[in-house]
RODRENTOR-520590 format. One record per residue: residue in one letter; x, y, z of N, C-alpha, C in turn. Coordinates in steps of 0.05 Angstrom, whole numbers, plus 5000, padded with zeros to 4 digits. Layout:
BEGIN
aXYZXYZXYZ ...
% end
This chain:
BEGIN
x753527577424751327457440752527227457 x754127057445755226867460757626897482 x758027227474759727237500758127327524 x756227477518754427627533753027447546 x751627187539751726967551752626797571 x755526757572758226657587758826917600 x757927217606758327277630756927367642 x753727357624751627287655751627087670 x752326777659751326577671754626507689 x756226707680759026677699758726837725 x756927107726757027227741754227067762 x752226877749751226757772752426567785 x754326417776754726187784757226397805 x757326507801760326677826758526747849 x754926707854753126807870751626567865 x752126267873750426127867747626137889 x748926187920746726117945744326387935 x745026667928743426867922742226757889 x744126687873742726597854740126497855 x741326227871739026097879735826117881 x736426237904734226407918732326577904 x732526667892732226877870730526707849 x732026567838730226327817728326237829 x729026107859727125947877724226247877 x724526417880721126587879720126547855 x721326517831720326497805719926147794 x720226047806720025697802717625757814 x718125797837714925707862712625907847 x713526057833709826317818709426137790 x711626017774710925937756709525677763 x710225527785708825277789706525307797 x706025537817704025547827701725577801 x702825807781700725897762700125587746 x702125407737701425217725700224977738 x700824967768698824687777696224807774 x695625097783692925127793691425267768 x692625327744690225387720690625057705 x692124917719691924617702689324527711 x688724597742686624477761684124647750 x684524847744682425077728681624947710 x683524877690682424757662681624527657 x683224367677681524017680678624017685 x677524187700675524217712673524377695 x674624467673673124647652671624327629 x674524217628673924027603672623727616 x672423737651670923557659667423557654 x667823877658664923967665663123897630 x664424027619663924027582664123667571 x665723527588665423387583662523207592 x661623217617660123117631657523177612 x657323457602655223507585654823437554 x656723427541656723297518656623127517 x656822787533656422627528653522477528 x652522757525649222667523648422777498 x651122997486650223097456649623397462 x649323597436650023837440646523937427 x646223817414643323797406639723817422 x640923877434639523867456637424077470 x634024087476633224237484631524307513 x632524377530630024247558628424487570 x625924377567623624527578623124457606 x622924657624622324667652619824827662 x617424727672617124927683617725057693 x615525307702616525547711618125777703 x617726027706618426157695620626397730 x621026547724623026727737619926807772 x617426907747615427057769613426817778 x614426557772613026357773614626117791 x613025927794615325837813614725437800 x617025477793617325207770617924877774 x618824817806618224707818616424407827 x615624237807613024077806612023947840 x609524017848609023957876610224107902 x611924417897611924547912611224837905 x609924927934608525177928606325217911 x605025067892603225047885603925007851 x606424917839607124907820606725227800 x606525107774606625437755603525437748 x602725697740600925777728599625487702 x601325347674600525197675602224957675 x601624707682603824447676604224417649 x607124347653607724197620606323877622 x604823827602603623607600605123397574 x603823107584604522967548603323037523 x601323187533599423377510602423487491 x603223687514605423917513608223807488 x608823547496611023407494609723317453 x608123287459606323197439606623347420 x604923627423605323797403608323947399 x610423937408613023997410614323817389 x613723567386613923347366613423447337 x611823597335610323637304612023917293 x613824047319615924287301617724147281 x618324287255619724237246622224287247 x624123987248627124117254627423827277 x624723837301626023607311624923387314 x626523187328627122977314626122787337 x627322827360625922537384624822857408 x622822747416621822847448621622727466 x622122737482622222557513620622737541 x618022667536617122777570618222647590 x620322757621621222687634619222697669 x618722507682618622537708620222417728 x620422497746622322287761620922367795 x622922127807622022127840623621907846 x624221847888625421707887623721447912 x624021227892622621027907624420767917 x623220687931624420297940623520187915 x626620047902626719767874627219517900 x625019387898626119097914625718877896 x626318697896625518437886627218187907 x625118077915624817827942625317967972 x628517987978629618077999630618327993 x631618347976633818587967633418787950 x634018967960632119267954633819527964 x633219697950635119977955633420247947 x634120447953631920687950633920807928 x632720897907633620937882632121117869 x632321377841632321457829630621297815 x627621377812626821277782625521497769 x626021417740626121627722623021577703 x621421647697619221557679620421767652 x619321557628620121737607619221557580 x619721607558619221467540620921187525 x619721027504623220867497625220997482 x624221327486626521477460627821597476 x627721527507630721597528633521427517 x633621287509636021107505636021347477 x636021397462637121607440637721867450 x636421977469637222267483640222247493 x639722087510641922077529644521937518 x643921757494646621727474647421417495 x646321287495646420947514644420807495 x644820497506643420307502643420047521 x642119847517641119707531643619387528 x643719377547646119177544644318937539 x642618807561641018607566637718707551 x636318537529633918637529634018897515 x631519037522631119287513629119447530 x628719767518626419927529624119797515 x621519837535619719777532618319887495 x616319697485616019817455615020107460 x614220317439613120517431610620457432 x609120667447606220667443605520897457 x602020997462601721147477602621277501 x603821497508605621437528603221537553 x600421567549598721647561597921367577 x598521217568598620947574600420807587 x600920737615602720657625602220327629 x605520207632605719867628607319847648 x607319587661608619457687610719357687 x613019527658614819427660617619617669 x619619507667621519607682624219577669 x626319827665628519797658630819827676 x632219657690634319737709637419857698 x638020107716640820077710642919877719 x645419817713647219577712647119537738 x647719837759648819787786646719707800 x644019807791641519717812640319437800 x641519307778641419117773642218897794 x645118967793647618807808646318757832 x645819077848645319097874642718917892 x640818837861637918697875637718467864 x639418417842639418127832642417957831 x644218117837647217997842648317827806 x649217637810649417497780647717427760 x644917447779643117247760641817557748 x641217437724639917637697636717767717 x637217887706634617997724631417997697 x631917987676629917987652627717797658 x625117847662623917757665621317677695 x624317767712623717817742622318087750 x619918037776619918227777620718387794 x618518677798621018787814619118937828 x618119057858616619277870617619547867 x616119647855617119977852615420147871 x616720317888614720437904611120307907 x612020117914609019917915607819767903 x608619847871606919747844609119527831 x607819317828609219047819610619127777 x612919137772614119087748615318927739 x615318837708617318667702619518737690 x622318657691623418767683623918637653 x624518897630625118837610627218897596 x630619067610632119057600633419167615 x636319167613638319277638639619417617 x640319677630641919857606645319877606 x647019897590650419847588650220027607 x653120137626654920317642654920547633 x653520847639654921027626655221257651 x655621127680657121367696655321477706 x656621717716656121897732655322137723 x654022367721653922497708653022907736 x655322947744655423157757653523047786 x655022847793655422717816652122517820 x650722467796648722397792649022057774 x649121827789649521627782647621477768 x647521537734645921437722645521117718 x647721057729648020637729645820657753 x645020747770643620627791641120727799 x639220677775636820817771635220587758 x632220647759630620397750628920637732 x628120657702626620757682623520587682 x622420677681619020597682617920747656 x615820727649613920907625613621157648 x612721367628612121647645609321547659 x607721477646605721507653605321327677 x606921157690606120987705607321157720 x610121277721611221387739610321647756 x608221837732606321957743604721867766 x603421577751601421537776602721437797 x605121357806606521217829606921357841 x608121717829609321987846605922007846 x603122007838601422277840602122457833 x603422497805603222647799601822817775 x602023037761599823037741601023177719 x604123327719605023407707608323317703 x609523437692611823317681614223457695 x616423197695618823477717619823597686 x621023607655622023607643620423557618 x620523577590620523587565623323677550 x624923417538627323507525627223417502 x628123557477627623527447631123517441 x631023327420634323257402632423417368 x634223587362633023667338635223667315 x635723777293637423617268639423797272 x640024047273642324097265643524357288 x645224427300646024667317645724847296 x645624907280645125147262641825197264 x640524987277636525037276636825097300 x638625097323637825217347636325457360 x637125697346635825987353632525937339 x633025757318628425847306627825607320 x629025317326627925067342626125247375 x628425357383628225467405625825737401 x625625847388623426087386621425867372 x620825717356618525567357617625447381 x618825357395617825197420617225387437 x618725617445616325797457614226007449 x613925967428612226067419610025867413 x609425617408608025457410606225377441 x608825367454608325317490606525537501 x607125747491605826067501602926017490 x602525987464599525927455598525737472 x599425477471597625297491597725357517 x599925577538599125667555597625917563 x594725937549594626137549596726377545 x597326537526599426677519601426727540 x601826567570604426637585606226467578 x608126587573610826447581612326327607 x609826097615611126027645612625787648 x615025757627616625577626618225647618 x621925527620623625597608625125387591 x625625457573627725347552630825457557 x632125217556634925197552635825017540 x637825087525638924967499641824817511 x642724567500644624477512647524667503 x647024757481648824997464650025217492 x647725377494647525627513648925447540 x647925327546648725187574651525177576 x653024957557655624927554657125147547 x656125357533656925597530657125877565 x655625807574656225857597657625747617 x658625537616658625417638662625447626 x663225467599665425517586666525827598 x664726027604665126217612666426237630 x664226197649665026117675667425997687 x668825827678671625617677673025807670 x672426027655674226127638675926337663 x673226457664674126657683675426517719 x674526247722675526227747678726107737 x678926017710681825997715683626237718 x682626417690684226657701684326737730 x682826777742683026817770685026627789 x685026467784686526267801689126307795 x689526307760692126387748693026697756 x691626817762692627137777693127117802 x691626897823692026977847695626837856 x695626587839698226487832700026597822 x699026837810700927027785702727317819 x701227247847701927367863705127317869 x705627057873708226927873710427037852 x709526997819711127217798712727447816 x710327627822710627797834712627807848 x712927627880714227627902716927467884 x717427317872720427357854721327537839 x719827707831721727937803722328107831 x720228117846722328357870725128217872 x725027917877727627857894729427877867 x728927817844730727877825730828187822 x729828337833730528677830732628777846 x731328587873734528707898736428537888 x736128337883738528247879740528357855 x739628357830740628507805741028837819 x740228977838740629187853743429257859 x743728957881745828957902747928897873 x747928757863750328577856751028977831 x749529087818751129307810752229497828 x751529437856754229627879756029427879 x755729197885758329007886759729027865 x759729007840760728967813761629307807 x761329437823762829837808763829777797 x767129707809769729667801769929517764 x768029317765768529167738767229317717 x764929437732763429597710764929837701 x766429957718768330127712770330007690 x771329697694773929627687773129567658 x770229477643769229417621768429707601 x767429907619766530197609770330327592 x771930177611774530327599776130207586 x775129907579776329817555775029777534 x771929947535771130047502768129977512 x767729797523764529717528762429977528 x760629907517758430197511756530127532 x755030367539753130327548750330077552 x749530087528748229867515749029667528 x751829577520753129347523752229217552 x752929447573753429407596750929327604 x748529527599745629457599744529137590 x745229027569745628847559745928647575 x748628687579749528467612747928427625 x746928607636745328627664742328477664 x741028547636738928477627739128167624 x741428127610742427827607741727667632 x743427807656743027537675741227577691 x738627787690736127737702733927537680 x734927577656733527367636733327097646 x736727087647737826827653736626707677 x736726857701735926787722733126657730 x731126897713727926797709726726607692 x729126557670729326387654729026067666 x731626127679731725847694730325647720 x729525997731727425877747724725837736 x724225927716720625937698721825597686 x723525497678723525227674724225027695 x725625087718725424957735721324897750 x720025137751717225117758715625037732 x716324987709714124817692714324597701 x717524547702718124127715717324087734 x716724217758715524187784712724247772 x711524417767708524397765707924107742 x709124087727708023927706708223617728 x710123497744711023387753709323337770 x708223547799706423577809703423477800 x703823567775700223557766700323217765 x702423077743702822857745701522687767 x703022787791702722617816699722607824 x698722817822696122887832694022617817 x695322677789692722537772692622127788 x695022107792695921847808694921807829 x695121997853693321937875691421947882 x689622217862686922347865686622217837 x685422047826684321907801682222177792 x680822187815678322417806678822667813 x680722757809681123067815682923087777 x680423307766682223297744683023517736 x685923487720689023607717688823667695 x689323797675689023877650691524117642 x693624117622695524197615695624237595 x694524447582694224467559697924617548 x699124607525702224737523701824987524 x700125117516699025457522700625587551 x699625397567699925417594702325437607 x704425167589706925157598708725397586 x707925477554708825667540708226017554 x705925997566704426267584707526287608 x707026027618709126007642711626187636 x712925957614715726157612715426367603 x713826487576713526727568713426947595 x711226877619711727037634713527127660 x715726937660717326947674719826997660 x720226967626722627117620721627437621 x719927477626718927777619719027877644 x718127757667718827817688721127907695 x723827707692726327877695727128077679 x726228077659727528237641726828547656 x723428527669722228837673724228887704 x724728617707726028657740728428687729 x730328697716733528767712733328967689 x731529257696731329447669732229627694 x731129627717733629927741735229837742 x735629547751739529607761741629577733 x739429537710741929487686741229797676 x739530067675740530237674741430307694 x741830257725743730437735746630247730 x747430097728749730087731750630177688 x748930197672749830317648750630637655 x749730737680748831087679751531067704 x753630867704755030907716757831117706 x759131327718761231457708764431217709 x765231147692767330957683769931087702 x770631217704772731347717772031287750 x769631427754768531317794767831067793 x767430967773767130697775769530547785 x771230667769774130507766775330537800 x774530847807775030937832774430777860 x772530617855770330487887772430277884 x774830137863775029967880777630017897 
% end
């Protein structure tokens, strides 16, 4: 083995500019496959991530159904609204644990001069437990009827900053789409959430927020229930409950934060493979060049193949060789393109902060695995033809 070694990697270095070249198609497919399923998979464990940080527990009711049009205030909404009635009795399944009727719309937060059009959310004080946050300054408003709406107001950090600058905003009030609030607590930082900036939103009670939109039904109903193992009967109790109080239709949908992330895992899945195939094109356009080349070099080489066949070398052997230094060759370029892609990805994560890179070792191990395999399938004709060479005409060409 160790001689077989020392004269593949003798017979490249006697062809270093073709050497080269040759590696260079199989560097550039392995890099390519590894920057762009790194970019595949960053973007898998961004997305999964964006959603679990609200918890996996999770259930959201929407109106509307597929033959219905679910929508709140367009087209004439669904057959019936989800109400706080709705939210209400959803409370009393067993298994869960907080409910949150959601509405939202987007109004002017001013207080004195300074004011911005913003996201407000109406909901209950058991949003700070859904969403997995809390209140830096203060708190959500107490628990009580949520049929009952109060004049107060919770800002996020950024629409804090943005209308009250240094000074605490607790206690101040604030115009919400027309209706005077006070505010009673500013909530800690928790981001962005699928390009949706939850720091820069103002939370009201539902019920007030109803009456500020006019509205009469709910955009949302989301339930946290005890265990991912109660998901499939959590989920068939709630529509089957919803269907009775809707008159027996089913004009709403349930989705589970489970199913969601489970799709959305799919999905990633398949666009990395894809990306990793269309990159896997490049593979391709190197094992050719390692085919002609491993081609050419057994017309160049007759004479030696002849000169090794007649001092005892077997077939095999010769095969062997040949196989050797297309290994070698794919070898070296499948590690020269992990260091460039890994290298690459590096850089990216440095300039693009928000473009995310993800490398899992699968990936770097996929890399070489498929580029020593590569040469190997690309140096299996010219290492049987120069094995299926006659030793004597061999000896003859030179």
């Amino acid at each position: 083995m160790r001689d077989l070694l020392l004269l593949a990697v003798g017979a490249l270095r006697a062809h270093r500019l073709r050497s080269f070249l040759s590696m260079l198609g199989i560097a550039i497919g392995v890099c390519a496959v590894i920057l762009l399923t790194s970019i595949g998979e960053g973007t898998r464990v961004y997305i999964l991530s964006q959603f679990t940080q609200f918890g996996t527990n999770i259930l959201a009711v929407n109106p509307g159904k597929s033959k219905t049009i679910g929508i709140p205030g367009v087209l004439g909404g669904t057959t019936r609204k989800l109400t706080i009635d709705d939210a209400e009795a959803l409370d009393r399944i067993s298994g869960v644990e907080t409910v949150v009727p959601v509405t939202m719309g987007l109004a002017r937060v001013q207080a004195g001069e300074r004011g911005r059009s913003v996201s407000v959310i109406g909901a209950t004080p058991d949003l700070p437990t859904l969403w997995r946050f809390g209140a830096r300054q203060g708190s959500f408003w107490p628990k009580g009827d949520p049929r009952r709406g109060a004049p107060l107001a919770v800002l996020g950090p950024k629409l804090a900053r943005e209308t009250f600058g240094e000074k605490s905003p607790l206690g101040e009030l604030v115009r919400i789409a027309g209706g005077r609030f006070r505010v009673v607590g500013v909530m800690e930082p928790k981001g962005q959430m699928m390009g949706f900036d939850i720091d820069d939103v103002a939370y009201v009670p539902v019920a007030s927020a109803m009456h500020l939109f006019d509205q009469d039904e709910l955009f949302e109903i989301d339930l946290i229930y005890s265990s991912a193992r109660e998901t499939a009967r959590v989920e068939a109790e709630v529509k089957r409950l919803l269907t009775l109080r809707h008159g027996g239709t089913e004009d709403f949908t349930v989705t589970s934060q489970e199913a969601m992330l489970d799709v959305f895992g799919k999905v990633m899945d398949v666009i990395t493979m894809a990306v990793g195939a269309i990159a896997g094109i490049s593979l391709l356009v190197g094992a050719t060049g390692i085919l002609t080349m491993m081609w050419i070099a057994v017309g160049e080489r007759t004479s030696e193949i002849g000169l090794v066949r007649a001092l005892g070398a077997s077939r095999g052997q010769v095969q062997a060789l040949f196989l050797a230094e297309a290994a070698a060759l794919a070898t070296l370029g499948g590690v020269a393109g992990v260091v460039v892609g890994l290298g690459l990805g590096g850089a990216l994560r440095l300039l693009v902060p928000g473009l995310p890179v993800e490398t899992p070792l699968r990936f770097v191990l996929a890399g070489l695995a498929v580029s020593v395999t590569t040469g190997l399938v690309s140096g299996v004709a010219p290492a049987r033809r120069a094995a299926g060479l006659d030793p004597i005409e061999a000896l003859r060409a030179e």
